[in-house]
Backbone as CSV, one residue per row, in Angstrom:
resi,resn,N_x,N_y,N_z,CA_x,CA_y,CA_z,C_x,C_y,C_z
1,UNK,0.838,-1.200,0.000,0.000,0.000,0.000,0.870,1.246,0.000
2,UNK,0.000,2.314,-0.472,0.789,3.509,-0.274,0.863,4.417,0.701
3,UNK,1.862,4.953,2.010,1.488,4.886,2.798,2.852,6.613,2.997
4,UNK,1.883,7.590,3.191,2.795,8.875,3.385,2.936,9.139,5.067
5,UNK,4.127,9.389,5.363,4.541,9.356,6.862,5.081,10.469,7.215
6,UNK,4.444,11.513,7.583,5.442,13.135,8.193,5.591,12.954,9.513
7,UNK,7.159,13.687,9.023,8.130,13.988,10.424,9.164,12.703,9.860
8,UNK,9.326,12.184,8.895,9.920,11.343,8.866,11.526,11.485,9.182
9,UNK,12.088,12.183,9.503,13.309,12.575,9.317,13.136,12.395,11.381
10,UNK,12.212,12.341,11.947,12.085,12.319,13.481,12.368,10.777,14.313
11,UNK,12.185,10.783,15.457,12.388,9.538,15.778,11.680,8.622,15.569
12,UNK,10.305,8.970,15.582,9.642,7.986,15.076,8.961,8.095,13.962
13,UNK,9.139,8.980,13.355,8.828,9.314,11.669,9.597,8.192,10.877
14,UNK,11.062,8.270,11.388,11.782,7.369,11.050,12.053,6.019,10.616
15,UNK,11.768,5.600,11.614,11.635,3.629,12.597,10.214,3.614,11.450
16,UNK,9.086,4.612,11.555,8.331,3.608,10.937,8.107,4.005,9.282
17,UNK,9.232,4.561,8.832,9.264,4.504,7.253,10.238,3.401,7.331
18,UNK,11.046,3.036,7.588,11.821,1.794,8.083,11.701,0.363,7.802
19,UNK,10.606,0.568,8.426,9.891,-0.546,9.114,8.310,-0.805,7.951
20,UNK,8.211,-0.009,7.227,7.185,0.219,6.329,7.451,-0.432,5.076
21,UNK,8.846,0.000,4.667,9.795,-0.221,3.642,10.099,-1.399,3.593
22,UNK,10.278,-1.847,4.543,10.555,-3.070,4.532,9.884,-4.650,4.561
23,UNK,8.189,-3.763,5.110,7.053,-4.603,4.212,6.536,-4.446,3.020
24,UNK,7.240,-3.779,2.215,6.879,-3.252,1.029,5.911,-2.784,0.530
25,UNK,5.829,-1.845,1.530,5.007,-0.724,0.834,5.531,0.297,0.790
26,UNK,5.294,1.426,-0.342,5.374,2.058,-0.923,5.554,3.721,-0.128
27,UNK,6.673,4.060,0.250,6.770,5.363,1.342,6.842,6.456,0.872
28,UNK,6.337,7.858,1.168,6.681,9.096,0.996,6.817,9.570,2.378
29,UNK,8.306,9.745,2.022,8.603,10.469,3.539,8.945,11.580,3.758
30,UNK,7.785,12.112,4.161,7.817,13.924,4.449,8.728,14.439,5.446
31,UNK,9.626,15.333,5.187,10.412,16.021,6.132,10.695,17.366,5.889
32,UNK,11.033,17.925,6.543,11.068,20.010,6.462,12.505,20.055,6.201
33,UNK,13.194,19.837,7.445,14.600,20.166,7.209,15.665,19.344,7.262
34,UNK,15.877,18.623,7.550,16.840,16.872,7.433,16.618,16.002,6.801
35,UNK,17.463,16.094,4.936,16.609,15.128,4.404,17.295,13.791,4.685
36,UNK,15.886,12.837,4.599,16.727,11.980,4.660,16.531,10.506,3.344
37,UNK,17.189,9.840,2.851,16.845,8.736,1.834,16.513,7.448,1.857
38,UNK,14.976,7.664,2.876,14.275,6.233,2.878,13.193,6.632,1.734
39,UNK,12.601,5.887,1.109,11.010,5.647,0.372,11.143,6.756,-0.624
40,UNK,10.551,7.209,-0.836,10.225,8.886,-2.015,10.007,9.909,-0.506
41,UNK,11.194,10.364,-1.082,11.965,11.906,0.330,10.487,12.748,-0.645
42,UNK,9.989,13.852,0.259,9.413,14.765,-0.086,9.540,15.840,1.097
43,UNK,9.979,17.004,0.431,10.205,18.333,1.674,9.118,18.927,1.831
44,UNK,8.743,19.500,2.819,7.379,19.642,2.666,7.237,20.322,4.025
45,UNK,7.221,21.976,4.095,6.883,22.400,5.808,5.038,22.444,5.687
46,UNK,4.882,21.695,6.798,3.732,21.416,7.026,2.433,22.426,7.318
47,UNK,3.229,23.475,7.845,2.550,24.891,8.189,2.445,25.765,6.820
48,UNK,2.652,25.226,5.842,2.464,25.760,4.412,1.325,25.021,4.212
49,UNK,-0.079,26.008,3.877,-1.022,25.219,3.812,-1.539,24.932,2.063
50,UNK,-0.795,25.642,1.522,-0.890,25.224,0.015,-0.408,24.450,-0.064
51,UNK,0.612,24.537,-0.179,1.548,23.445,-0.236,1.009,22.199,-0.159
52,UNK,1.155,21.813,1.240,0.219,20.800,2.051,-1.115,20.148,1.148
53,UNK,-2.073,21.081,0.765,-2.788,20.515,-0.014,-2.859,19.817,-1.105
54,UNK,-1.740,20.546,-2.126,-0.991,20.122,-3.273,-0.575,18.688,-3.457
55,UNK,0.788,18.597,-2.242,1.541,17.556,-1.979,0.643,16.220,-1.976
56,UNK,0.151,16.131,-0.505,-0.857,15.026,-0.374,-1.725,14.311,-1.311
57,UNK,-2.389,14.791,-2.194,-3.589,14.427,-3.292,-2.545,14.558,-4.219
58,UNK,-1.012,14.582,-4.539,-0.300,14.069,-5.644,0.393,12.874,-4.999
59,UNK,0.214,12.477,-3.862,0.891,11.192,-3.453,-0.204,10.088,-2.934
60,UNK,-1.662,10.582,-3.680,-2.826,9.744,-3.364,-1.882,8.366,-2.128
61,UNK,-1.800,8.709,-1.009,-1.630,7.639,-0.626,-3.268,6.748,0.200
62,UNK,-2.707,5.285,0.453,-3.966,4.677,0.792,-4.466,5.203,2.324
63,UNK,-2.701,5.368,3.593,-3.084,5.707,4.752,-1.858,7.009,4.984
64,UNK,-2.244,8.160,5.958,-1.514,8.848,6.257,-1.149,8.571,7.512
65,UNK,0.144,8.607,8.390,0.883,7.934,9.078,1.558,10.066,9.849
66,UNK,0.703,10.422,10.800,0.954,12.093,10.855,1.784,11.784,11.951
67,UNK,2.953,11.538,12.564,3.742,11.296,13.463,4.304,12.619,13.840
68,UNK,4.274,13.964,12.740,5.090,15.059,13.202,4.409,16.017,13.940
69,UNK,5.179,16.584,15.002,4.844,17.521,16.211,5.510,18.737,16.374
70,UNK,5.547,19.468,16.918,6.047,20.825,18.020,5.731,20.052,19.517
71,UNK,7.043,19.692,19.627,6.962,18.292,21.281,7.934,19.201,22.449
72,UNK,8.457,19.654,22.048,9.119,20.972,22.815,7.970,21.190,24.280
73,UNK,8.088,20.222,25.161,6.624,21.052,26.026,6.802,22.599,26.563
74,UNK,7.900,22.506,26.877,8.468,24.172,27.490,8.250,25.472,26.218
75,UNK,9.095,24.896,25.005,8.868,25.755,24.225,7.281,25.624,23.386
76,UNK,6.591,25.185,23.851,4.787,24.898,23.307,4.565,26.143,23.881
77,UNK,4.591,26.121,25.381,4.241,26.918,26.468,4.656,28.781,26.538
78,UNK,5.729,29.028,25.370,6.310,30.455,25.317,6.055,30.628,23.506
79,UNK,5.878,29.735,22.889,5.941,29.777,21.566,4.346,29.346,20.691
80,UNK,3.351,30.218,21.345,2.051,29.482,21.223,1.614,29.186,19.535
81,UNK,1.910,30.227,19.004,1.329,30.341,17.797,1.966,29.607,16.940
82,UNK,3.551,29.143,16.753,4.536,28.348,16.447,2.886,26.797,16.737
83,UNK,2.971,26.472,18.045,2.761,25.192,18.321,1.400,25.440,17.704
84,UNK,0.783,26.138,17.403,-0.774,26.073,16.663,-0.957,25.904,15.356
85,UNK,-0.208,26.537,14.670,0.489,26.241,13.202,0.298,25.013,13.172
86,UNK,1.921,24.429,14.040,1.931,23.159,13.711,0.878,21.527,14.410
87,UNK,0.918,22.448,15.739,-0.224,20.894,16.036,-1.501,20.872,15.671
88,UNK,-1.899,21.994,15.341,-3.370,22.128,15.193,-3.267,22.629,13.439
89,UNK,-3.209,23.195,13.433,-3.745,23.849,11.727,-3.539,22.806,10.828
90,UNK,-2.118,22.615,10.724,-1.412,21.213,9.792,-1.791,20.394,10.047
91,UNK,-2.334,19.543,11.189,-3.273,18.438,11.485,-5.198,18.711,10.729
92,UNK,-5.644,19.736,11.110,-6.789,20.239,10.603,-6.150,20.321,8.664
93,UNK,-5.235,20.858,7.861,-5.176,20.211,6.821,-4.829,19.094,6.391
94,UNK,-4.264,18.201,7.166,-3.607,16.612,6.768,-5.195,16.026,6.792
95,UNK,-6.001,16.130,7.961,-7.008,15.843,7.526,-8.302,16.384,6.739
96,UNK,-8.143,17.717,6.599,-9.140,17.942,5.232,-8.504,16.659,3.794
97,UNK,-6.871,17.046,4.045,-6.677,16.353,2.338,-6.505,14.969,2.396
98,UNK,-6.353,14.730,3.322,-7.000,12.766,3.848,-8.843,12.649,2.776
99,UNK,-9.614,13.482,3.542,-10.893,13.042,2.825,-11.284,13.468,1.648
100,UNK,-10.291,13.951,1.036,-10.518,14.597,-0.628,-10.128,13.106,-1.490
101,UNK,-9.202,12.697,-0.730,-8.494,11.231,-1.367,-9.023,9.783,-0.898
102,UNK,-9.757,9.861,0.167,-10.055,8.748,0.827,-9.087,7.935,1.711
103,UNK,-8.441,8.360,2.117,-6.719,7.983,2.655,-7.490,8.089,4.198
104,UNK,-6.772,7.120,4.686,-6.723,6.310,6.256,-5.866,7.632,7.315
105,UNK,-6.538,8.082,7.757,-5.336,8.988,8.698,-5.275,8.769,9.887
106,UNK,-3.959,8.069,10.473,-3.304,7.732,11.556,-2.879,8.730,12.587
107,UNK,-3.006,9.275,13.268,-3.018,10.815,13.990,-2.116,10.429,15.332
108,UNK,-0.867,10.641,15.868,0.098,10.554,17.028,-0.323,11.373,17.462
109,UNK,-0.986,11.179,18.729,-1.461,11.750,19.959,-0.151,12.270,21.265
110,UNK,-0.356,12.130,22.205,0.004,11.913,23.574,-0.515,11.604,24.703
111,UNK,-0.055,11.201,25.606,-0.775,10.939,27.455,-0.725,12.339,27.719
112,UNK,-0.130,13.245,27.277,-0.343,14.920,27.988,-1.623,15.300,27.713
113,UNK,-2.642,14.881,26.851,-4.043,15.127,26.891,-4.564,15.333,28.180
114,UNK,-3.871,14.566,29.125,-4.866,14.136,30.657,-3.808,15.082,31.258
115,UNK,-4.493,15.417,31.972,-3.986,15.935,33.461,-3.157,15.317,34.605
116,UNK,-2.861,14.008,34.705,-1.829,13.360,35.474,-2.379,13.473,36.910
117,UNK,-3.640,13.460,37.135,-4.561,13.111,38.135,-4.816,11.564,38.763
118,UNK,-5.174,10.909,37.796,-5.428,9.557,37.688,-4.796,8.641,37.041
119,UNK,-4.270,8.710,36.256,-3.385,7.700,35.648,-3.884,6.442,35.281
120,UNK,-3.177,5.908,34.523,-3.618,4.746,33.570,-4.757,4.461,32.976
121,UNK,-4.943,5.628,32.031,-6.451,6.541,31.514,-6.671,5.081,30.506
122,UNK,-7.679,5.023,30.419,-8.198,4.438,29.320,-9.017,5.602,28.284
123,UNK,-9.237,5.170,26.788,-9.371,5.855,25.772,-10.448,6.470,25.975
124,UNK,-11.701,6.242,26.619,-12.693,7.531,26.983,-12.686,7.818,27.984
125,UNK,-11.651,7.762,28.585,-11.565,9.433,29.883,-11.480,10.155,28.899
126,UNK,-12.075,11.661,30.296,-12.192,12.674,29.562,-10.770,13.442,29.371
127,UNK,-10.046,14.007,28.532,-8.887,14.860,28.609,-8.929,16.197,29.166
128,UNK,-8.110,16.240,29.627,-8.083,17.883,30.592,-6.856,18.102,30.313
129,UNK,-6.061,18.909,29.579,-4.617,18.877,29.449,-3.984,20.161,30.551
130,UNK,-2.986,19.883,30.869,-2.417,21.067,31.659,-1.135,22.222,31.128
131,UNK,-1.253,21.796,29.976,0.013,22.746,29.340,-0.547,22.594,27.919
132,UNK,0.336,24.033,27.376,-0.448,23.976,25.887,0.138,22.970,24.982
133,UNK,1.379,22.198,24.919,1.636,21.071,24.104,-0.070,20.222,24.110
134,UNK,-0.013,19.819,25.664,-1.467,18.859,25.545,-2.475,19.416,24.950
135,UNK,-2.291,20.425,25.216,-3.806,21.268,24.647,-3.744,21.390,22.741
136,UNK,-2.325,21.627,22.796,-2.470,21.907,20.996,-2.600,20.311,20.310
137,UNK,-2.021,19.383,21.169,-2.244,17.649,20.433,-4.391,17.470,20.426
138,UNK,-4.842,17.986,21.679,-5.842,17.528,21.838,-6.493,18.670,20.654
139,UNK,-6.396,19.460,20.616,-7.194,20.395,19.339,-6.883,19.549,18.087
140,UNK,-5.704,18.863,17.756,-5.525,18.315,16.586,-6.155,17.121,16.775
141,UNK,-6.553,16.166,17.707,-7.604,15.024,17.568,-8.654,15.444,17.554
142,UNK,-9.201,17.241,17.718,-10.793,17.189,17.310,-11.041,17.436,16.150
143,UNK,-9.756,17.943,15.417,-9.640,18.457,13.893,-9.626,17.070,13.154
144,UNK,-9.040,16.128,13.781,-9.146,14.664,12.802,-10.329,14.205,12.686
145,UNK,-11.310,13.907,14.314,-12.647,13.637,14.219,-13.819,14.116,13.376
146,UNK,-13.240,15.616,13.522,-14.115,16.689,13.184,-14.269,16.450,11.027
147,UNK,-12.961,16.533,10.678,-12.507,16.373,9.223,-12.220,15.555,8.178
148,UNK,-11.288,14.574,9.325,-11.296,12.873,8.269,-12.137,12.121,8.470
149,UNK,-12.752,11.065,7.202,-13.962,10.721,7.629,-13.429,9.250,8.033
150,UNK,-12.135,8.831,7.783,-11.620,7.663,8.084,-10.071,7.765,9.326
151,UNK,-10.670,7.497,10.438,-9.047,7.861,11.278,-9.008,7.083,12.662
152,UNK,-7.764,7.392,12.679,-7.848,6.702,13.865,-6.467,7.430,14.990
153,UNK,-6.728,7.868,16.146,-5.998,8.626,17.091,-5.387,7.388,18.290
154,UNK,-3.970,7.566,17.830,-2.804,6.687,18.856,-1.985,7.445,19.694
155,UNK,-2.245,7.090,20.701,-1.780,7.974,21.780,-0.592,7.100,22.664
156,UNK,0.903,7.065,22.334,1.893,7.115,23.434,2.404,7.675,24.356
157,UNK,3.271,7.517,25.082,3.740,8.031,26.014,5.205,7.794,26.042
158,UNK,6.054,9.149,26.050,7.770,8.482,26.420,8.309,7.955,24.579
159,UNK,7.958,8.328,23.942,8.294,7.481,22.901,10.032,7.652,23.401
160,UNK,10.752,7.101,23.037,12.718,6.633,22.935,12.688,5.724,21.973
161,UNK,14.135,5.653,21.902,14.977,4.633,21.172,15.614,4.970,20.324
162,UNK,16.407,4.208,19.715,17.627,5.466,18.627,17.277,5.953,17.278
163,UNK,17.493,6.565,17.329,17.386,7.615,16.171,18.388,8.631,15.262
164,UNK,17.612,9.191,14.202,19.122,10.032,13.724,19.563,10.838,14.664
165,UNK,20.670,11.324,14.065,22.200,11.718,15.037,21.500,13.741,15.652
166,UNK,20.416,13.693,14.957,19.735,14.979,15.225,18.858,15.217,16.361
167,UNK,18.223,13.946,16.301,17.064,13.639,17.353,17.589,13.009,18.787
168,UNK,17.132,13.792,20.100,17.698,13.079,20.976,16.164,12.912,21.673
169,UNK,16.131,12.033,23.133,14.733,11.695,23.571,15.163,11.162,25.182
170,UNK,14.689,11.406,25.521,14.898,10.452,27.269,15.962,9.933,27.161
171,UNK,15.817,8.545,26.773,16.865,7.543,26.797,18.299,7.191,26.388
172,UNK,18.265,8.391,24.823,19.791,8.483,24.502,20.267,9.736,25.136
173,UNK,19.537,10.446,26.037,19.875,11.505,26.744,20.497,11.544,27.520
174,UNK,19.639,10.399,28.811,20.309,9.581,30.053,21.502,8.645,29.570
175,UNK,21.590,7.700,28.387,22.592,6.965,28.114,23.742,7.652,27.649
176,UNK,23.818,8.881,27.062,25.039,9.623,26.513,25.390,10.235,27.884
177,UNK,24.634,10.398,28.694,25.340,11.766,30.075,25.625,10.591,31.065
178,UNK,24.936,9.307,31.279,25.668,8.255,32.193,27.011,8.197,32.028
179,UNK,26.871,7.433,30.548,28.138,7.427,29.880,29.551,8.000,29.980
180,UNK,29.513,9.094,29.783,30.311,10.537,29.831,30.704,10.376,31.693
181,UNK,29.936,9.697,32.160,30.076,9.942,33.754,29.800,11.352,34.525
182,UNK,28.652,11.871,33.845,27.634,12.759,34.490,26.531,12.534,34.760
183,UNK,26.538,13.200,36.416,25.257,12.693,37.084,24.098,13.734,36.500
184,UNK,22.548,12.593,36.466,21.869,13.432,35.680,20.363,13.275,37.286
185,UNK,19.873,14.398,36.994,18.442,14.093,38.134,17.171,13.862,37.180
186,UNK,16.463,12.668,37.666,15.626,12.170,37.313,14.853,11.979,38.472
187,UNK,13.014,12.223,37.625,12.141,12.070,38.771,11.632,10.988,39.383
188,UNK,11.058,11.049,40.145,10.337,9.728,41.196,9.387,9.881,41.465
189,UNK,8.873,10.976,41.018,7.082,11.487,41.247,6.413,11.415,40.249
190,UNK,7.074,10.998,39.370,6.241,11.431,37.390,6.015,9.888,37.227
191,UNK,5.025,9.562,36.781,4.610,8.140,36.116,4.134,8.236,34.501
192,UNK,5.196,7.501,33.989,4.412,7.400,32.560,4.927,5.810,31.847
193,UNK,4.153,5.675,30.608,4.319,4.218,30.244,5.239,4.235,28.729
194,UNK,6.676,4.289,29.010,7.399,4.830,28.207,7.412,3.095,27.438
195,UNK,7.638,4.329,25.666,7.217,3.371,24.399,7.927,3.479,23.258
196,UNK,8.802,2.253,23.206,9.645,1.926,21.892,9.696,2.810,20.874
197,UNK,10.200,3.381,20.375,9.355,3.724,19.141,9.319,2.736,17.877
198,UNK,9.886,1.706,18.251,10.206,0.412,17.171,9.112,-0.438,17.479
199,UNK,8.306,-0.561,18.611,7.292,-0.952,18.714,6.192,-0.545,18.583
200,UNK,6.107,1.316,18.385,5.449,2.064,18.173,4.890,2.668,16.710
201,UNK,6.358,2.636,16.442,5.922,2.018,14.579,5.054,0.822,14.262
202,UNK,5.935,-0.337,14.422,4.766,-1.624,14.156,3.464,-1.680,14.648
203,UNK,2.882,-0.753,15.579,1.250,-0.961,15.653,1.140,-0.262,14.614
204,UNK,1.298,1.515,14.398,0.881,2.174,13.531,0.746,1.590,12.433
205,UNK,2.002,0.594,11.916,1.515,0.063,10.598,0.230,-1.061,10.355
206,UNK,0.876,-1.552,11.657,-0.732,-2.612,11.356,-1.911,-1.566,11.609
207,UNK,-2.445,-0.686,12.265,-3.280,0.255,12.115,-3.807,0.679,10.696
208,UNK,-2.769,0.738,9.767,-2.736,1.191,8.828,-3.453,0.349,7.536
209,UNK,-2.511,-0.211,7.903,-3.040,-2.270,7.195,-4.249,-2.538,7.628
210,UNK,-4.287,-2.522,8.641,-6.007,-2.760,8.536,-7.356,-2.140,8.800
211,UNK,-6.426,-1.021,8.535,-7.511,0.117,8.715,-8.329,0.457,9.758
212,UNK,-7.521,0.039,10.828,-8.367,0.370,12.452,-8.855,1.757,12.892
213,UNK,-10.335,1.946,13.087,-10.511,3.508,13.191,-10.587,3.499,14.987
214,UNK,-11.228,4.484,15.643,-10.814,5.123,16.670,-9.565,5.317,17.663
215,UNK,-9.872,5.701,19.022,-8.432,6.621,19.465,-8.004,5.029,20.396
216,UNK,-7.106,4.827,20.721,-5.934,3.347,20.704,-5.073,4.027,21.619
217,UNK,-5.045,3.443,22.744,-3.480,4.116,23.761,-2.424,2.458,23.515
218,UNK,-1.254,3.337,22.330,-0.368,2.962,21.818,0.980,2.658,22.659
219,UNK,0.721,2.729,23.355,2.127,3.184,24.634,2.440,1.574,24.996
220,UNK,3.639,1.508,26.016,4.237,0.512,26.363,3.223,0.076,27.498
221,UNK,3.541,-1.133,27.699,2.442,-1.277,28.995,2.924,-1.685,30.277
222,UNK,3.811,-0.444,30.694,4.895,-0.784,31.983,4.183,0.311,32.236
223,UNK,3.911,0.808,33.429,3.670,2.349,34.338,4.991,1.892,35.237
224,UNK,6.129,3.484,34.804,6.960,3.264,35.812,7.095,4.767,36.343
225,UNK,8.168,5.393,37.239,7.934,6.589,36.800,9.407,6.962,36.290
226,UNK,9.962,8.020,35.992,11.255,8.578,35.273,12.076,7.808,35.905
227,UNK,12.559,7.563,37.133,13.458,7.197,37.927,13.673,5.910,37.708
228,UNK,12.417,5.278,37.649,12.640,3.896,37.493,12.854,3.375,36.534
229,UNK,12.617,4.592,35.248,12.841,3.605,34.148,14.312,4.234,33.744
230,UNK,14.916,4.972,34.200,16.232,5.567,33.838,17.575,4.620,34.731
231,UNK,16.489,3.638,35.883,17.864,2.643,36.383,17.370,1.447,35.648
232,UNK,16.270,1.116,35.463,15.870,-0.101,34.296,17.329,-0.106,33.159
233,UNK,17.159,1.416,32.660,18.166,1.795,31.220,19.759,1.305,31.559
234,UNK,19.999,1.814,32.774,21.072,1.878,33.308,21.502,0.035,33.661
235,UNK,20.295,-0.534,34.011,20.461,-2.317,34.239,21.028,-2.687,32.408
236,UNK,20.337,-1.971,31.682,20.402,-3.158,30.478,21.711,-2.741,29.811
237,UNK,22.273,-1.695,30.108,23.761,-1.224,29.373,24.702,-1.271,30.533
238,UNK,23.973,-2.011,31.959,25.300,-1.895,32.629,26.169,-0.559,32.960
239,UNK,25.412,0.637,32.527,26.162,1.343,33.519,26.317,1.938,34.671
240,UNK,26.464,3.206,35.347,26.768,3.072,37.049,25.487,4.191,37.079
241,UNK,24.752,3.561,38.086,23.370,3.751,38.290,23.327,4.562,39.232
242,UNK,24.742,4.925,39.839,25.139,5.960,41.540,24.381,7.367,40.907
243,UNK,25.273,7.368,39.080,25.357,8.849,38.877,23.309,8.998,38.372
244,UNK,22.742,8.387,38.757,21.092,9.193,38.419,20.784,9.257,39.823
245,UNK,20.403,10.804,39.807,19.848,11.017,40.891,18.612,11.487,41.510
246,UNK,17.893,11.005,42.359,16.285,11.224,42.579,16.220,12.644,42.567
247,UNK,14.998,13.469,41.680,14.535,14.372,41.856,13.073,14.350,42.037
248,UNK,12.366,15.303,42.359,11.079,15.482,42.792,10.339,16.957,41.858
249,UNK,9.511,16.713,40.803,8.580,17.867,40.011,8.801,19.000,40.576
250,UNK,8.440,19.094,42.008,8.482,20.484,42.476,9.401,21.254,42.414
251,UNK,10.663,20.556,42.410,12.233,21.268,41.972,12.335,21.339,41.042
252,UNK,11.698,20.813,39.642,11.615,21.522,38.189,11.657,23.173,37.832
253,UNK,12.065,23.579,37.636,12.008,25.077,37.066,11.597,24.663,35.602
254,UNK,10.242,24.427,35.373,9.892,24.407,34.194,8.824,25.580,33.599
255,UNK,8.382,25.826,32.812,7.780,26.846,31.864,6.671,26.543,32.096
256,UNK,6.399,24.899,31.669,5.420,24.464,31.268,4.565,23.395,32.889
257,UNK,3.467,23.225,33.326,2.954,22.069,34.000,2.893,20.894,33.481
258,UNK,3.368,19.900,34.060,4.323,18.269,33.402,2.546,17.513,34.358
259,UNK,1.931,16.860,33.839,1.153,15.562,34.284,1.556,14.656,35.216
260,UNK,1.365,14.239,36.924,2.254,13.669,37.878,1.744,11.900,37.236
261,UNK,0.956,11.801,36.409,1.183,9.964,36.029,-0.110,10.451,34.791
262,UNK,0.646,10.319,33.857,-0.331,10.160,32.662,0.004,8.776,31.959
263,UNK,0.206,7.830,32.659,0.539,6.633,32.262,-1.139,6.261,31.914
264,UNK,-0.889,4.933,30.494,-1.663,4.652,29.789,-2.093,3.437,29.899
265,UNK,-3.457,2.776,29.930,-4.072,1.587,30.011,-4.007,0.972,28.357
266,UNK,-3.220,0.383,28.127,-3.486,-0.410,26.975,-4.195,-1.588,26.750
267,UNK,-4.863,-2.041,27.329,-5.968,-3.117,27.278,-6.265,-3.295,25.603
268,UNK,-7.339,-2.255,25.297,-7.806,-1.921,23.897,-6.888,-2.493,23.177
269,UNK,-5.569,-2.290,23.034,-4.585,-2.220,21.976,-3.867,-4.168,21.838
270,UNK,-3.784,-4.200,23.518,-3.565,-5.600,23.981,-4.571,-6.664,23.229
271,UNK,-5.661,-6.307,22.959,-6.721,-7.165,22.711,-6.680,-7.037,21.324
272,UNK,-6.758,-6.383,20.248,-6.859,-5.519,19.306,-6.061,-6.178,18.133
273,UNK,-4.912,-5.542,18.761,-3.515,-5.793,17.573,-2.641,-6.920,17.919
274,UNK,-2.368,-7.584,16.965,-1.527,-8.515,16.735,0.059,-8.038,17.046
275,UNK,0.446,-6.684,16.860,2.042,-6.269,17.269,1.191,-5.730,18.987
276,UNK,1.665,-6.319,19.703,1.268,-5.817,20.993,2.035,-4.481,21.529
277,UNK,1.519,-4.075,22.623,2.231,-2.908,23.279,3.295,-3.791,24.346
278,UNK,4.820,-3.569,24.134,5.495,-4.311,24.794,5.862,-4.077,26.412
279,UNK,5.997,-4.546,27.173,6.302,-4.807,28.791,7.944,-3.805,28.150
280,UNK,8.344,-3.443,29.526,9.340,-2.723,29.434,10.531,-2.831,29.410
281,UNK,10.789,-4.534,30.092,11.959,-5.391,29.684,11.723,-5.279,28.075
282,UNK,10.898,-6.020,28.057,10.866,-6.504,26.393,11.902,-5.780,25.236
283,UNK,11.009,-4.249,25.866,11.373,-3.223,25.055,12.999,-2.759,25.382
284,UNK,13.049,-2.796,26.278,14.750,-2.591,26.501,15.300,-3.410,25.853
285,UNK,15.310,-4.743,26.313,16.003,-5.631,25.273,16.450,-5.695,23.748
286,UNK,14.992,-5.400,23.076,15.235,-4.856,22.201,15.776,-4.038,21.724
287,UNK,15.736,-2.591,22.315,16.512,-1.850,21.994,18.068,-2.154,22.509
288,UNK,18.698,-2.672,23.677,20.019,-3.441,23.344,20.817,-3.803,22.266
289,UNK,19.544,-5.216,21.702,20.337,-5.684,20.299,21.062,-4.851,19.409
290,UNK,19.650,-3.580,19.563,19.408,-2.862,17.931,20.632,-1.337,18.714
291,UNK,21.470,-1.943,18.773,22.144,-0.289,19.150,23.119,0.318,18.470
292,UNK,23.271,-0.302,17.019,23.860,-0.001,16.391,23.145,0.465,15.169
293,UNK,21.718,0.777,15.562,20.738,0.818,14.346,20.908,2.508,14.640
294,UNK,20.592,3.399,13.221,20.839,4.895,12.983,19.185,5.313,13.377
């Protein structure tokens, strides 16, 4: 199938043109500024709304695969109109030009929808977001509902794992500053259900493949919180686990309000899909093998 994927040049834009390619189907991989040479490269800033229209309905694809963001939560929070552009407007056109073509649109959510009240939300709680990242993802799942007549909204949490030499994320963050033998502070109050992005690709595609519509919490199905999963990281590469050190939210000097457990119930997804949402060993492991992957 034909299957167009923006943000591809991102971490998980990436993994799942990758991983797409390699079931043979047919990729256009949208990116702004890092090109890169998986599938049919197409440049393409997303906040160009001609453009945008143009592009899409000349790459009739069968499903759209919208993985790209403004994920910056701090800079969401000082840079509003930047993050509206891109999470909301460009989502509100990916899906107008989804239903001009009949194309499947796959929509990357987040757990920042919720408020970090309750934790381990299942897909109809209600969302209450507490910072405008959450708020601009959740405007772009009413623009999908609202516009594509075929979609479906996947919501992770924590996405990691390696990526190009541009993109950094949690995990090669903590693993490059362990490394180096700098101590880094990590929290013990934050809960979330951090998710492969190699496993996070393979649902999306089966999503895609079989055309699964509504919203799917895509995430790993460990609830740990930062701390714990940054000595998990530290177990599977063996390195010295002295230098992470407990911090607590309230000592954040952040911009933005962070969710204290927006960890995700994957049941739905467990039952659902054949690529499951993986346990958090699993997923480490995996990413082990693969550590020489770009």
């Amino acid at each position: 199938m034909r299957i167009l994927i923006t943000g591809a040049s991102g971490l998980l834009g990436h993994r799942t043109s990758q991983l797409a390619l390699e079931k043979d189907h047919k990729v256009y991989a949208i990116y702004k500024e890092h090109k890169i040479s998986l599938g049919i490269p197409v440049q393409l800033d997303l906040t160009d709304r001609e453009k945008l229209l143009q592009v899409i309905p000349q790459c009739k694809p069968d499903a759209i695969i919208h993985t790209a963001a403004y994920t910056n939560v701090d800079d969401c929070e000082v840079n509003r109109d930047l993050a509206w552009k891109v999470n909301i407007e460009a989502t509100k056109h990916i899906a107008m030009a989804s239903t001009g073509i009949n194309s499947h649109l796959i929509y990357v959510s987040t757990d920042y929808v919720f408020d970090g009240e309750k934790g381990f939300y299942i897909e109809n709680d209600d969302p209450n977001p507490i910072n405008y990242y959450g708020y601009s993802k959740l405007k772009g799942e009413e623009f999908v509902r609202q516009y594509a007549e075929e979609w479906c909204i996947a919501r992770p949490s924590v996405i990691y794992g390696w990526a190009p030499v541009h993109k950094q994320n949690f995990a090669t963050w903590l693993l490059n500053n362990v490394n180096q033998g700098k101590e880094v502070r990590v929290l013990t109050d934050q809960y979330v259900s951090p998710t492969l992005n190699t496993n996070l690709a393979e649902m999306l595609i089966e999503i895609a493949e079989r055309k699964v519509t509504g919203i799917l919490h895509t995430a790993g199905s460990t609830r740990v919180s930062r701390c714990e999963f940054a000595l998990r990281l530290a177990e599977v590469f063996n390195l010295n686990n002295d230098l992470i050190k407990p911090a607590k939210m309230d000592e954040m000097l952040w911009k933005a309000k962070r969710p204290r457990d927006s960890s995700l119930n994957v049941s739905k997804a467990l039952a659902l899909l054949n690529q499951k949402p993986q346990e958090l060993s699993q997923a480490l492991q995996s990413l082990a093998k693969n550590l020489c992957r770009p």
